[in-house]
C-alpha positions in Angstrom: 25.8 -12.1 1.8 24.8 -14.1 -0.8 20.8 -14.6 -1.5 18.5 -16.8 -3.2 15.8 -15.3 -4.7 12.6 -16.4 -6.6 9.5 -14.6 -7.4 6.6 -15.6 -8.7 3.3 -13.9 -9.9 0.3 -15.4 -11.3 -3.0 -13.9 -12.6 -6.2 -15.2 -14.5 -8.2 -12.9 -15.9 -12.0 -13.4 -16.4 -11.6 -14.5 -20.2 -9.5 -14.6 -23.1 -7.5 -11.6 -23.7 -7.7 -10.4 -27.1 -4.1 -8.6 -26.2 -2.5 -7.6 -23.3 1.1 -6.1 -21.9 2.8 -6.1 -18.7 6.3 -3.9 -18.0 8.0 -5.3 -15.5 10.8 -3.8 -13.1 12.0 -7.3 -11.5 15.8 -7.5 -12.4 17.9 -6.4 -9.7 19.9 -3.4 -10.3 23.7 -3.6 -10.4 24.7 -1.0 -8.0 26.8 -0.4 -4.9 27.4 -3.1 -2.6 25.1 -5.1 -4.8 26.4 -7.4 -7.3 23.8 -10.0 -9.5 25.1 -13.5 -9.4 22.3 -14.9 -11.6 19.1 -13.5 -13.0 16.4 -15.6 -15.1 13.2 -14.7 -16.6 10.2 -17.4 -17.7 7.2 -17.0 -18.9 4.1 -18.6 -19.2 0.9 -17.3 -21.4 3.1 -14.4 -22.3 6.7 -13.3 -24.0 9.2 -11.0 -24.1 8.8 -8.2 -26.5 11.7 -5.4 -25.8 13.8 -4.5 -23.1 15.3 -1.6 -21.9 16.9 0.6 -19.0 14.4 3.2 -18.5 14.8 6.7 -16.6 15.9 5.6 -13.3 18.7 3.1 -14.4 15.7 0.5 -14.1 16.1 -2.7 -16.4 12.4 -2.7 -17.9 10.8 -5.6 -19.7 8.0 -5.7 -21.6 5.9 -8.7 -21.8 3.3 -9.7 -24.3 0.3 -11.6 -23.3 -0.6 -14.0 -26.3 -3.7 -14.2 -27.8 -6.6 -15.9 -26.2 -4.5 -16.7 -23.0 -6.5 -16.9 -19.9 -4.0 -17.3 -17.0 0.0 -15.8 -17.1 2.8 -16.9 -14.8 6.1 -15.2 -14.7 8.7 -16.4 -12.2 12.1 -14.7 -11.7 14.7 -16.7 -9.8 18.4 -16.1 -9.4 21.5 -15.0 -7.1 22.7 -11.5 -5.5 25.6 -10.9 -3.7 25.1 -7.9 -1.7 27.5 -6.2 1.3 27.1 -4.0 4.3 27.8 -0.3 3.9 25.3 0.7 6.0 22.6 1.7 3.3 24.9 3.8 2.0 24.3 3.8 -2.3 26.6 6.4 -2.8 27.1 8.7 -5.9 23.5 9.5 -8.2 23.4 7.6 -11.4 20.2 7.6 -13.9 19.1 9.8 -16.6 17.2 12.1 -14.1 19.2 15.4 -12.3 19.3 15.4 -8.6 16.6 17.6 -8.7 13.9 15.4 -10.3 13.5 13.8 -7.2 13.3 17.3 -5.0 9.6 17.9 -7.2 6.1 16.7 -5.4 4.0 13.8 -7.3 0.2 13.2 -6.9 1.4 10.5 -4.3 4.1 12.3 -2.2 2.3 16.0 -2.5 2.7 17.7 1.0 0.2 19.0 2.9 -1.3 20.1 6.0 -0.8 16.3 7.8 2.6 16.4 6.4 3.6 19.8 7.8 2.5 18.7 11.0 4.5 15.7 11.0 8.1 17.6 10.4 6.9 20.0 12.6 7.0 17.1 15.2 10.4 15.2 13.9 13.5 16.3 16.5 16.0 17.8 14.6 19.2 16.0 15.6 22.8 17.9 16.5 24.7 15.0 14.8 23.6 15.4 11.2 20.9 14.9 8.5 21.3 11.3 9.0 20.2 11.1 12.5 17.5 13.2 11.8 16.4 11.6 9.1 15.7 8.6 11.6 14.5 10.9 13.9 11.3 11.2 10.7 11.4 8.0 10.0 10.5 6.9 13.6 7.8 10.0 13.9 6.4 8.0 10.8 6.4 4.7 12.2 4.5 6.4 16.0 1.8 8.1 13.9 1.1 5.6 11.1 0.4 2.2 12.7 1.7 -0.6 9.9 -1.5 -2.6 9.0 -2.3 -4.0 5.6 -5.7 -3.7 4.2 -6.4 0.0 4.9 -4.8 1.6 1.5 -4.1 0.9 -1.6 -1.8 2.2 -4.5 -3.4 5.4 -5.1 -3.7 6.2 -1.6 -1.3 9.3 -1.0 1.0 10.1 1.7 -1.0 12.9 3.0 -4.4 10.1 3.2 -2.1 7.7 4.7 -1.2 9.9 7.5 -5.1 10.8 8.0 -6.2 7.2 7.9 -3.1 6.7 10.8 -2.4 3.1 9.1 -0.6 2.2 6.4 2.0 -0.7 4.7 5.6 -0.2 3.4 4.8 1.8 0.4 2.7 4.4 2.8 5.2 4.8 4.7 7.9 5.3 2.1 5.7 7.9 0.6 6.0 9.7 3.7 9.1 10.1 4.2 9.7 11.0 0.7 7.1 13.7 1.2 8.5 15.3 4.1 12.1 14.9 3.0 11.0 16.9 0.1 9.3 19.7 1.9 12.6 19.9 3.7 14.3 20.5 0.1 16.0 16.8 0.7 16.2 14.9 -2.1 14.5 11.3 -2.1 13.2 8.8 -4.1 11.5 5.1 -3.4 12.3 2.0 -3.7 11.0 -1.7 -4.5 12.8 -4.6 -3.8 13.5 -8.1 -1.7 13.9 -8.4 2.1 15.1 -11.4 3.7 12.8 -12.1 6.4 13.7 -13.8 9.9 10.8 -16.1 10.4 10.2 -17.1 7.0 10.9 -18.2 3.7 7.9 -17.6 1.7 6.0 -14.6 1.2 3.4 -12.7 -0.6 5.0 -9.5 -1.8 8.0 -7.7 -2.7 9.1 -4.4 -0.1 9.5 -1.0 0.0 11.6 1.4 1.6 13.3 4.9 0.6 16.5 6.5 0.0 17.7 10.2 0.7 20.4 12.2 -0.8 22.3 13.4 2.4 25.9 15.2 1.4 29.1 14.2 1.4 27.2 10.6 1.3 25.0 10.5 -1.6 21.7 8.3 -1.4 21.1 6.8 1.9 18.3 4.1 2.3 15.9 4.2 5.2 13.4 1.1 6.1 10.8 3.6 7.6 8.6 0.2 8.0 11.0 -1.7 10.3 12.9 1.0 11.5 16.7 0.7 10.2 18.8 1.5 6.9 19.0 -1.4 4.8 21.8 -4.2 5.1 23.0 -6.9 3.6 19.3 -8.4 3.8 17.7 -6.3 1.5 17.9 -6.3 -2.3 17.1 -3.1 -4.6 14.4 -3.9 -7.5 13.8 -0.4 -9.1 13.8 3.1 -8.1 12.0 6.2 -9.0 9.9 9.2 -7.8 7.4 7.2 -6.3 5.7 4.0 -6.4 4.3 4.6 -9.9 8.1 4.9 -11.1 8.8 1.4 -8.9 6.5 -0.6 -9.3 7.5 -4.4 -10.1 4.4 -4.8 -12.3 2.2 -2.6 -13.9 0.1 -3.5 -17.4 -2.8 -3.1 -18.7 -5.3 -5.8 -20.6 -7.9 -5.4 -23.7 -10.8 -7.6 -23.8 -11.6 -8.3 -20.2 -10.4 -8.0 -16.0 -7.9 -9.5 -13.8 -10.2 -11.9 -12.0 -7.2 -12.9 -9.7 -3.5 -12.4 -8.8 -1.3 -14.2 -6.5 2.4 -13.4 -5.4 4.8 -15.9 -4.0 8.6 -14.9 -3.4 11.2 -16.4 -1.5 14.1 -14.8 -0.5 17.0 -16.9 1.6 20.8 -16.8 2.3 22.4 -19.2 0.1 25.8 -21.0 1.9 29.2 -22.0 -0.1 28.2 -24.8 -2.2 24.6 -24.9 -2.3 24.4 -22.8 -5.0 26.0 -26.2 -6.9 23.5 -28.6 -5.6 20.6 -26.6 -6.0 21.0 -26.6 -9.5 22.8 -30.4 -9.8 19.6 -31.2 -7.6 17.0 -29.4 -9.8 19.0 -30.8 -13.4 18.1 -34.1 -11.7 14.3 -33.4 -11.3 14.4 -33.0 -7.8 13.8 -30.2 -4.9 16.5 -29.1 -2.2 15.1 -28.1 1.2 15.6 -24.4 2.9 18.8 -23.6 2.5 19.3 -21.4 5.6 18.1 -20.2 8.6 16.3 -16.8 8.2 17.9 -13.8 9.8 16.1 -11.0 8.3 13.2 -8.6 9.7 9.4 -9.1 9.7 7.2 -6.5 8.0 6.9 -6.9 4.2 3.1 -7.4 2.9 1.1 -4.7 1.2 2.5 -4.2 -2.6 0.8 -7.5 -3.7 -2.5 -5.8 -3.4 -0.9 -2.7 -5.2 0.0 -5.1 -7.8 -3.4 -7.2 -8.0 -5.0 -2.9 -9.1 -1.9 -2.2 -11.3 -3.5 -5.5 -13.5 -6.9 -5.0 -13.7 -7.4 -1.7 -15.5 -9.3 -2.6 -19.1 -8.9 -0.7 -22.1 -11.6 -1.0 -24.7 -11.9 -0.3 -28.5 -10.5 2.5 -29.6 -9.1 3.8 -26.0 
């Protein structure tokens, strides 16, 4: 399936930053069933500093805010091909060992809600991978998706005590109890196309497994399924500090306020040629498709809205 992506995130801060960077985790990776057509980058009130592929495999960017600016744009637009293999990734590649991602983080940590939870979780006859579902569907009865009631330093073990909870709670979960059962897992941002829209307000999350004989397996504990052709990996890591599509920090002043728009849609045999005749010629195609994807993905905006508006002052 081929997909049409573009991303956009804007954000005004209070005043004019004396200096400012942003590193940002918003390139698709070249993996498995996942092949990037087109990728493009542009900024506005900041600039590419240096780039690099950081622990994970992630492509990293770092962004400069210039001097005195008082609102920042990035947009990232583009094409991946992806395939079917039944969120299947495969073999482990990255700088980390396997094990890495066996070791607790302050989000993932296990404890007494967490025990509980695999205490609950039917251990299938068929194989780690059905049991893995098995979790991810214990996940999904106990922690009821609603956005609003965490944010990105709430932990997997406060997200099951609050009992609701977005994408990246209940990715943290999983990864959490997968752990505790010496599985290795690891999260993971990306793009989902949805089924009853084209525009949206954030990014998604979901997790992968290391199940042998198959390598990592993704698991959409949110809606409920492995990933397919629909879905579009971002970045990977430990958790969503390691993940995260934006993080940065600003001298000088506050975020006073973000906004997220991406669009995510399957793009047909041809359109790919008239979108871009169409936009060399100043003007704007309709949708291009019909959406066929699934219908939770909100929550990491406002995990991205904190991530850019911590201040460092003189001297820090």
């Amino acid at each position: 399936m081929r997909l049409a992506i573009r991303h956009t995130t804007r954000y005004r801060f209070a005043g004019p930053v004396r200096h400012g960077i942003q590193r940002l985790r918003l390139t698709p990776k070249a993996t498995q069933g996942q092949e990037i057509i087109t990728w493009a980058m542009d900024y506005e009130g900041a600039r590419e500093e240096l780039s690099y592929d950081d622990q994970n495999y992630n492509h990293v960017i770092l962004a400069g805010v210039e001097e005195g600016a008082e609102e920042v744009t990035i947009t990232c637009r583009g094409e991946v091909q992806t395939e079917d293999n039944a969120g299947v990734i495969g073999h482990h590649s990255g700088h980390l060992p396997l094990w890495a991602f066996m070791g607790q983080t302050e989000l993932t940590r296990a404890g007494p809600r967490v025990r509980q939870l695999i205490g609950s979780v039917e251990r299938s006859e068929e194989g780690m991978v059905p049991t893995l579902h098995n979790l991810s569907a214990t996940i999904r009865e106990q922690v009821e998706y609603k956005a609003g009631t965490t944010g990105v330093r709430t932990s997997a073990e406060e997200a099951l005590g609050t009992g609701s909870g977005v994408c990246q709670d209940h990715a943290h979960i999983f990864i959490s109890a997968a752990r505790a059962l010496d599985i290795p897992a690891r999260y993971v941002s990306g793009y989902l196309m949805m089924n009853d829209r084209i525009e949206q307000e954030a990014t998604h999350a979901w997790a992968e497994a290391w199940v042998h004989g198959l390598g990592w397996v993704g698991f959409d504990i949110s809606n409920g399924i492995s990933p397919d052709p629909r879905y579009v990996r971002l970045a990977t890591g430990r958790d969503y500090r390691d993940a995260a599509p934006i993080t940065g920090i600003s001298f000088g002043t506050l975020t006073e306020d973000l906004s997220v728009d991406v669009a995510v849609e399957q793009q047909h045999p041809g359109e790919g040629q008239d979108q871009e005749r169409a936009q060399g010629q100043g003007q704007t195609l309709g949708p291009l498709s019909q959406q066929q994807g699934l219908g939770r993905q909100h929550g990491l905006a406002a995990s991205q809205q904190h991530d850019m508006q911590q201040q460092v002052g003189p001297g820090a």
